[in-house]
C-alpha positions as a printed Julia matrix, in Angstrom:
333×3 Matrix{Float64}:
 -53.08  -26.04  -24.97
 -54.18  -24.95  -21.47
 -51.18  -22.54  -20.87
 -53.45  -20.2   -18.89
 -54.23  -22.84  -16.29
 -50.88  -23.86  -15.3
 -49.09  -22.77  -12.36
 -47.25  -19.45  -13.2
 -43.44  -19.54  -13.89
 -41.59  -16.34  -12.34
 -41.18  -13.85  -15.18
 -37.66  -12.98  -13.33
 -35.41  -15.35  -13.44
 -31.99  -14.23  -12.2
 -30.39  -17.3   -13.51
 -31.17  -16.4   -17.11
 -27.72  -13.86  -17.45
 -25.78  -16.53  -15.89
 -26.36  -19.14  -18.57
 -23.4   -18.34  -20.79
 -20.03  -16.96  -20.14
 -20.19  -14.35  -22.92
 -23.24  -13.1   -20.56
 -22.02  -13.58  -16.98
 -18.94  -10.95  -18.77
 -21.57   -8.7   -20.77
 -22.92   -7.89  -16.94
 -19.84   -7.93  -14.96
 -20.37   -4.74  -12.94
 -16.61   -4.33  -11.66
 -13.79   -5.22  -13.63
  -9.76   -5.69  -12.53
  -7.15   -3.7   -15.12
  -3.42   -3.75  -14.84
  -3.73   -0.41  -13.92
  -5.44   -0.27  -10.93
  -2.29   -2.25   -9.73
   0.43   -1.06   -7.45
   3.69   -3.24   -7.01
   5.45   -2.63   -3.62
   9.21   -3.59   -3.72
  11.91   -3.94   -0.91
  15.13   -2.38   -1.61
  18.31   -3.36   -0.3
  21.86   -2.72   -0.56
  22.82   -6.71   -0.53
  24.84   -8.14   -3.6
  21.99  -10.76   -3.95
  18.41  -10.45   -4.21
  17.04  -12.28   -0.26
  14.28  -14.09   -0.02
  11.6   -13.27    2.49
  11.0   -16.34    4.57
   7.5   -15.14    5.66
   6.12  -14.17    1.81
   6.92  -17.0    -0.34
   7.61  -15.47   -3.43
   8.86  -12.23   -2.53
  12.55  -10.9    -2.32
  14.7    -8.1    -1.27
  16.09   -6.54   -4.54
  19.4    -5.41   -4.49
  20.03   -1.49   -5.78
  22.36   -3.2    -7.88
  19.81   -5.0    -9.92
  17.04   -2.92   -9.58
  16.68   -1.72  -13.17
  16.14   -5.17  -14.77
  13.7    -5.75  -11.86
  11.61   -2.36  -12.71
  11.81   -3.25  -16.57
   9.89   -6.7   -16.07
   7.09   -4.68  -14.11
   7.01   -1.98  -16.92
   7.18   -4.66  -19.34
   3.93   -5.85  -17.72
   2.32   -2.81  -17.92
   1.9    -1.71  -14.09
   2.7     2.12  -13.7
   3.23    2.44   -9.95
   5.46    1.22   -7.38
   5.86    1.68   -3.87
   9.09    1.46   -2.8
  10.14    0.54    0.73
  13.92    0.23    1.85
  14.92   -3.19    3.67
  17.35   -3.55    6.55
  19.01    0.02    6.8
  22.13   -0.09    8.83
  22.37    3.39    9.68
  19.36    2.98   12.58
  19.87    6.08   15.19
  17.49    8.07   17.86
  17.16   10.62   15.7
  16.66    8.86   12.52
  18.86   11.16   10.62
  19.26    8.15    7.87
  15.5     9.02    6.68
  16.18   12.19    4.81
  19.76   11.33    3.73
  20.13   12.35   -0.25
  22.25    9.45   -0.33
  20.03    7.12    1.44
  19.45    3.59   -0.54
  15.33    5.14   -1.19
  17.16    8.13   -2.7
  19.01    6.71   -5.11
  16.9     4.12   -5.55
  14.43    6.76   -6.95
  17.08    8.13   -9.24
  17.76    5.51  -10.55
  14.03    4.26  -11.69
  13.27    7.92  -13.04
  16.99    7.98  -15.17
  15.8     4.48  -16.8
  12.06    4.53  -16.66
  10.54    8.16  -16.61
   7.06    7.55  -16.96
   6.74    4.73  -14.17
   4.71    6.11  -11.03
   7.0     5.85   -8.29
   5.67    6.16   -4.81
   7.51    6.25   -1.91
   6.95    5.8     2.31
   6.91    8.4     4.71
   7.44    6.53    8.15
  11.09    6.08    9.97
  10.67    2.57   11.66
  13.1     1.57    8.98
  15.81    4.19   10.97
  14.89    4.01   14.34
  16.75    1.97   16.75
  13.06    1.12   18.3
  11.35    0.06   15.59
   8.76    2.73   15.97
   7.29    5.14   13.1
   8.34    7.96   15.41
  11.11    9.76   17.6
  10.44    9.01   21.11
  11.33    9.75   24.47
  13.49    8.42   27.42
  10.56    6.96   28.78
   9.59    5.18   24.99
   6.77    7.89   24.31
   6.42    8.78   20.99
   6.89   12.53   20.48
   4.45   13.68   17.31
   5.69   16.91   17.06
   9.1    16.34   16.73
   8.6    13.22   14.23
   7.16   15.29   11.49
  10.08   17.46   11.51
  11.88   14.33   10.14
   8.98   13.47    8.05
   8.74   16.76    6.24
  12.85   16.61    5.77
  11.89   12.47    4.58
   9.52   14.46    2.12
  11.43   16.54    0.86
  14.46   14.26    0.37
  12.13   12.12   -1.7
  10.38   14.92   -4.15
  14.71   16.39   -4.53
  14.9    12.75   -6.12
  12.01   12.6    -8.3
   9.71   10.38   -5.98
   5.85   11.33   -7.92
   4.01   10.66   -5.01
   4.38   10.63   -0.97
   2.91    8.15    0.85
   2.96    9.07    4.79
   2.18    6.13    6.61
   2.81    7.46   10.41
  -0.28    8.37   11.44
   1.5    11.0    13.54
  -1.46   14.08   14.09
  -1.03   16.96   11.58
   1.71   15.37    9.21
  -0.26   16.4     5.98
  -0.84   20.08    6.7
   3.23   20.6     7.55
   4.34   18.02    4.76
   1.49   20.2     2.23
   2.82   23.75    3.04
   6.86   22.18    3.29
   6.44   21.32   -0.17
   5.07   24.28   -1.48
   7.59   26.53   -0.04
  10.14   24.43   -1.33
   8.84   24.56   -5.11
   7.42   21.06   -5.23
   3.4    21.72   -5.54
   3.02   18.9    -7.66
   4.24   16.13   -5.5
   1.0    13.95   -4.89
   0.39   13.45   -1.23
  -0.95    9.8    -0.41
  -2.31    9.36    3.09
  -2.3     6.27    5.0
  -5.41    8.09    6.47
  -6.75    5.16    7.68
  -4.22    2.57    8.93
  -4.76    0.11   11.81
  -2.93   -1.51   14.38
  -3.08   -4.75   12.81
  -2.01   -8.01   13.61
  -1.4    -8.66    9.8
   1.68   -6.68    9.09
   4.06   -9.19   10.71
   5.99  -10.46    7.29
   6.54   -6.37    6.04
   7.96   -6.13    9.68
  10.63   -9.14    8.78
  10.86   -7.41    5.44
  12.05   -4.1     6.33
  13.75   -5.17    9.04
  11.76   -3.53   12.02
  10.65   -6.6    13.79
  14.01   -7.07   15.6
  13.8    -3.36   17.06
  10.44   -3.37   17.8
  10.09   -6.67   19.37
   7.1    -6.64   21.65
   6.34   -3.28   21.65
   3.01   -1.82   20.38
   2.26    0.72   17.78
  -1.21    1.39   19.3
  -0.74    4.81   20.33
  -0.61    6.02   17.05
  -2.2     3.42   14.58
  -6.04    2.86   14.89
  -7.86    1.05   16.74
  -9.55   -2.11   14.55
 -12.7    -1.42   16.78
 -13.51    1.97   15.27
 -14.76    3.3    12.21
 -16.65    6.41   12.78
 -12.98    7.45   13.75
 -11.72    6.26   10.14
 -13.96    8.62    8.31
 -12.26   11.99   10.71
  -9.11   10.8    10.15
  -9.33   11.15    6.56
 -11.55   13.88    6.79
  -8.5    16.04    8.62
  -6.23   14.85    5.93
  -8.15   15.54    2.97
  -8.54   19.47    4.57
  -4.76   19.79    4.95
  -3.93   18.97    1.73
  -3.7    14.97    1.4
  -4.66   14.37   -2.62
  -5.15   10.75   -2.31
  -6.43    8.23    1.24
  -5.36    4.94    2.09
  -7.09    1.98    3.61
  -4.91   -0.55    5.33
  -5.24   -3.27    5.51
  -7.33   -4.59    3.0
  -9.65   -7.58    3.09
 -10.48   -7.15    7.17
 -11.31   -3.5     6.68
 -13.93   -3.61    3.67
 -16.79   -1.73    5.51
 -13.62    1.08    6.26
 -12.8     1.42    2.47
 -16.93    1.34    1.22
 -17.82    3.99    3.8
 -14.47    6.51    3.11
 -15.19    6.05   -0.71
 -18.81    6.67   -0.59
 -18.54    9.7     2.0
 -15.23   11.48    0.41
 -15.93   10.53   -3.48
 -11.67   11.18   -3.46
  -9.17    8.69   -4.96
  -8.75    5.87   -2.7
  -6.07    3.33   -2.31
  -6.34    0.3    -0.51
  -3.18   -1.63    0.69
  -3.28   -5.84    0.63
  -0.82   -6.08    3.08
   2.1    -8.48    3.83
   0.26  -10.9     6.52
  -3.14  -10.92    3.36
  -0.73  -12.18    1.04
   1.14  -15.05    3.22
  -2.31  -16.14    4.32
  -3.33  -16.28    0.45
  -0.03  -18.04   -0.44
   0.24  -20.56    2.32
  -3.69  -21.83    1.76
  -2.71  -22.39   -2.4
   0.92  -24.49   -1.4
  -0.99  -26.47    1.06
  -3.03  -26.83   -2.13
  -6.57  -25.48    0.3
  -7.33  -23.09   -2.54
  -7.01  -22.14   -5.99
  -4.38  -19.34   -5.96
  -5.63  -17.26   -8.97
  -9.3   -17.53   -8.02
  -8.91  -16.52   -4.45
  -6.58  -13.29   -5.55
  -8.65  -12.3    -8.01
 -12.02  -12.77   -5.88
  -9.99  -10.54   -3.03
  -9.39   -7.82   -5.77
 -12.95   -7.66   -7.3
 -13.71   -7.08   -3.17
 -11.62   -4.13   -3.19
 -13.48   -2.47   -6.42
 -16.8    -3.22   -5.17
 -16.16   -1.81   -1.99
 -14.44    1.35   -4.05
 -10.57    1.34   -4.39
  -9.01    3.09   -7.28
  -5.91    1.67   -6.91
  -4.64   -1.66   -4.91
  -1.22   -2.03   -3.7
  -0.29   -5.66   -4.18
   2.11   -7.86   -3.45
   0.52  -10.19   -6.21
   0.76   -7.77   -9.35
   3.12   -9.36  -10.66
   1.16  -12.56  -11.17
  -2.04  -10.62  -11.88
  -0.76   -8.56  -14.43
   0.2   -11.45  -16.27
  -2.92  -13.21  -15.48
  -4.92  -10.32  -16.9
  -2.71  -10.18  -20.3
  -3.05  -13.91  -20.46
């Protein structure tokens, strides 16, 4: 045998811990659990759960038959739920409806927390679903929104929402200086546990259309822009101050959103801040996801799961999902 002679093989051959799917899972470097999973859910105070047109799949749940709704997601073993309330009638200037201890997100709380204690419940800080523009803050004659004055609301929204057992605040505004006031509000007022989420990094995105026809904002906000306030999807040096300022007034957790487009956002806040980090695949992610598998263009399973596998390389702790449903079952399955 002339071994010696021959052409040399390479001694690395990448290939080698591909071979056999007991390998390829030996090596996996990231990994999806049911826990990393957050559900969102639209609440509504309809007799009948209403299907949203724009996310096949998804519905309005009515307060009425929440419970059973909450049991199937506990009974898949996701422990947090963002809660967002659908259609509210009582829409005013002065979004009074937003910190109402009666309010359908009120009760909707106490209701979860009587039947289901240990389920993470996590709840929005924003009032487009009150205001008669649509907007995520109070404004002006002249259609200006008026920061100041919106996280008044917001800190009585806050406060509302840890009175009725909410676990963990989600503001989602991006008014300036919402998580020092909101922070120092809910100390005073004996809740220094309440978890503060902030959507510390949330863009003006063209991808939030189908929440908009979810909550029912879309009517009121018609044509009007949210750019004065949400980011700018050209920017990310200004993603890291952002969440920066909210980490030093007290924010415990940061949110990306939205997902998939904003990957280099999420790797660089997770490897500069080392803090929990959420990252939200929003409404318009999941509609493009679902309308590619119905026109049968992809594989629906494959494509979520490669999106979520993208989030944990990229560093999220925790993905809110309108899919966790179906991955959750996947993953016990």
């Amino acid at each position: 045998m002339t071994i010696i002679n021959r052409a040399p093989f390479p001694l690395t051959r990448m290939r080698r811990l591909r071979n056999h799917a007991f390998l390829r899972e030996l090596v996996q470097e990231h990994q999806v659990l049911i826990t990393d999973l957050a559900y969102p859910m639209f609440i509504t105070e309809a007799k009948a759960p209403e299907p949203i047109v724009t996310m096949p799949g998804t519905s309005r749940i009515p307060l009425s038959q929440l419970k059973e709704e909450v049991g199937k997601i506990v009974d898949l073993g996701i422990r947090l739920i963002a809660l967002f309330p659908a259609a509210q009638s009582e829409k005013s200037k002065d979004a009074k409806a937003a910190y109402d201890p009666e309010g359908l997100i009120q009760r909707a709380i106490r209701l979860i927390k009587q039947s289901y204690p240990d389920l993470g419940v996590m709840t929005d800080g924003a009032l487009d679903p009150y205001t008669l523009t649509g907007q995520d803050g109070l404004t002006d004659e002249k259609g200006r929104i008026l920061n100041d004055e919106t996280l008044e609301v917001l800190v009585l929204q806050g406060l509302s929402h840890a009175k009725a057992g909410s676990d963990i605040f989600a503001p989602s505004d991006m008014m300036d200086g919402r998580m020092g006031v909101l922070r120092k509000a809910l100390e005073s007022a004996g809740y220094p546990d309440m978890v503060l989420l902030a959507y510390a990094a949330k863009y003006a995105s063209s991808f939030y259309g189908p929440f908009r026809d979810a909550v029912g904002s879309a009517l009121h906000l018609g044509k009007s822009s949210k750019a004065t306030y949400q980011m700018n999807p050209a920017n990310s040096d200004e993603a890291l101050h952002e969440v920066a300022l909210d980490l030093q007034e007290g924010a415990d957790m940061v949110m990306i959103k939205p997902g998939l487009p904003y990957l280099d956002i999420l790797f660089r806040v997770k490897t500069t801040f080392q803090v929990p980090t959420v990252v939200y695949q929003v409404s318009g992610e999941y509609a493009m996801i679902k309308a590619a598998s119905l026109a049968g263009a992809l594989d629906e399973r494959a494509a979520v799961m490669e999106t979520l596998l993208a989030f944990k390389r990229a560093g999220a702790d925790i993905i809110i999902t309108y899919f966790a449903k179906e991955i959750a079952q996947w993953l016990k399955h």
